[in-house]
N, C-alpha and C positions, 0 to 999 in steps of 0.2 A: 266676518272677522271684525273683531271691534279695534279701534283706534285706543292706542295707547294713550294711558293716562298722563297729564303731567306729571303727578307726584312720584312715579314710577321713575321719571327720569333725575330726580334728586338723590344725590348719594354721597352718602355722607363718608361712605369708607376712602371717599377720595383727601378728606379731610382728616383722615385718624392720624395723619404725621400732626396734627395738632395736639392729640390725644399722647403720643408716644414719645413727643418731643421731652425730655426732661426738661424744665425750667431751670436749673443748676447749670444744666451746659449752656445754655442758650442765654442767660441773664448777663454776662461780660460783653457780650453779642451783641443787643440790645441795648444794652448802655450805651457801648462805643457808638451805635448805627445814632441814636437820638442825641446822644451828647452830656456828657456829665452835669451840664448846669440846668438839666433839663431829667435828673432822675427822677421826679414823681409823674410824668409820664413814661418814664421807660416802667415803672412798678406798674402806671398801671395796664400797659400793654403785656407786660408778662401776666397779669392778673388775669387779664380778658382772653390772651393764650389757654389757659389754665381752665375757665370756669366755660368756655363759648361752647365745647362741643360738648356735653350734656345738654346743654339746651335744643343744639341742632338734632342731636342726635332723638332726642323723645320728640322733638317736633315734628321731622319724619316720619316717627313713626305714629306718632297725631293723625300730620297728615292722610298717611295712607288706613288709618285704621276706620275711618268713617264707614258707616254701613251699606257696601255694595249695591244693597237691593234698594236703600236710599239713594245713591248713587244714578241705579238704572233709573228710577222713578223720576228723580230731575229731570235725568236726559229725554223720559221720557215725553215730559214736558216741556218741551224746548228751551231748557234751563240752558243759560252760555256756561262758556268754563270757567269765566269769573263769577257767575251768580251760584254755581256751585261750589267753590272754591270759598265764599262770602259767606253765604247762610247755610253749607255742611260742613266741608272741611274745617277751616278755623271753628267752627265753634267744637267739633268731634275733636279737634288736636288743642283747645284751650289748658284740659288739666293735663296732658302729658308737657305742654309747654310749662307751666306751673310748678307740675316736680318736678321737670330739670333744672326750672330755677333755684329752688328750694336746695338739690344738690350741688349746682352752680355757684351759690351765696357760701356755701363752707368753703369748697373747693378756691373763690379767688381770693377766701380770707389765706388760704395756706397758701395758694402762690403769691400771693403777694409778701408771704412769711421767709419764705422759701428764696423770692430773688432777693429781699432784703438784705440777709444771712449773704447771700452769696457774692451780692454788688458787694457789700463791704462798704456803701458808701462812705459811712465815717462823718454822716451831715449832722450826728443827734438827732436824727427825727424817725418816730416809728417806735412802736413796741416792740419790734423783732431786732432793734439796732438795744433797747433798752436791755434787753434779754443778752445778749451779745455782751454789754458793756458790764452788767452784773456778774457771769460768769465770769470775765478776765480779770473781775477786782475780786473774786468770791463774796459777791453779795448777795449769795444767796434766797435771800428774803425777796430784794429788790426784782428780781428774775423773777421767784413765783409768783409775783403780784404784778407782773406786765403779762406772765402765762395766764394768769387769773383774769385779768381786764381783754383778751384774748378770748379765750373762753366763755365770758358775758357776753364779747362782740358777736361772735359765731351762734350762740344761741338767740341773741338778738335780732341778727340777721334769719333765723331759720320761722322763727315765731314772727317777724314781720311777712315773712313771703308766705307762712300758716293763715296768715289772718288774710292778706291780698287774695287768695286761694278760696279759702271762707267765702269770701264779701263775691269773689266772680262766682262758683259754681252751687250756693248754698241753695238757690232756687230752682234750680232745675237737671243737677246732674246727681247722677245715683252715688258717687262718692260721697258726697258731701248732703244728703237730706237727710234728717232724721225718721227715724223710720220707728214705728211704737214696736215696744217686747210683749 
């Protein structure tokens, strides 16, 4: 009988009330808990609500995805569970960590968008209060060019964590090496 793995004992579906939380209802929450003169971090704990379990969630599944028979082979060689855990796991759960980032970086531009819209702060600050303040005056224009700078940011953000992604895994992982046609 072999002895259970660590990464077996990690579960993330304990955490999916992160996932299923709506950021709408829980943003007045939040504010009230942190304190109104202290809204840019209640934004950005609703933000990291929002963007955390995609990451936990492919990290896990990183974790556990390492090659068994690599796995046995460690143990075979008296490998501890941290030199295992060091030089297979993390480096086998590197690009699943990566693209949860990668979907994590959209995901806490919109929660961040999201409690914005829903605090109401009313401080002027933020694109999603600019977008808010354009619709109630019909400034149309004014809105789609904070949606616009918005939508640079989020492509911005997705093309930085592209290129961090690059730079880790362009040497030695199969996603990411050029391979001739």
């Amino acid at each position: 009988i072999r002895p259970r793995d660590w990464s077996s004992d990690v579960c993330s579906s304990d955490l999916v009330v992160l996932q299923v939380t709506p950021v709408i209802a829980i943003a007045p929450i939040v504010i009230i808990w942190v304190g109104y003169e202290r809204i840019d971090l209640a934004l950005l704990i609703l933000a990291w609500i929002v963007a955390f379990f995609p990451i936990l969630s492919n990290m896990t599944l990183g974790l556990r995805s390492a090659d068994h028979n690599l796995v046995d082979l460690f143990r075979l060689h008296g490998a501890s569970r941290w030199q295992v855990l060091w030089r297979l796991r993390l480096p086998a759960a590197l690009p699943f960590l990566l693209s949860g980032m990668q979907v994590s970086g959209g995901l806490a531009l919109i929660g961040t968008v999201m409690a914005e819209f829903t605090a109401g702060t009313g401080t002027a600050t933020g694109l999603a209060w600019r977008i808010s303040e354009a619709m109630n005056r019909l400034q149309i224009s004014k809105a789609f060019a904070a949606l616009a700078l918005l939508a640079v940011l989020g492509i911005a953000i997705f093309l930085a964590l592209s290129a961090l992604e690059h730079l880790l895994l362009r040497r030695w992982h199969e996603s990411a090496i050029a391979r001739e046609q």
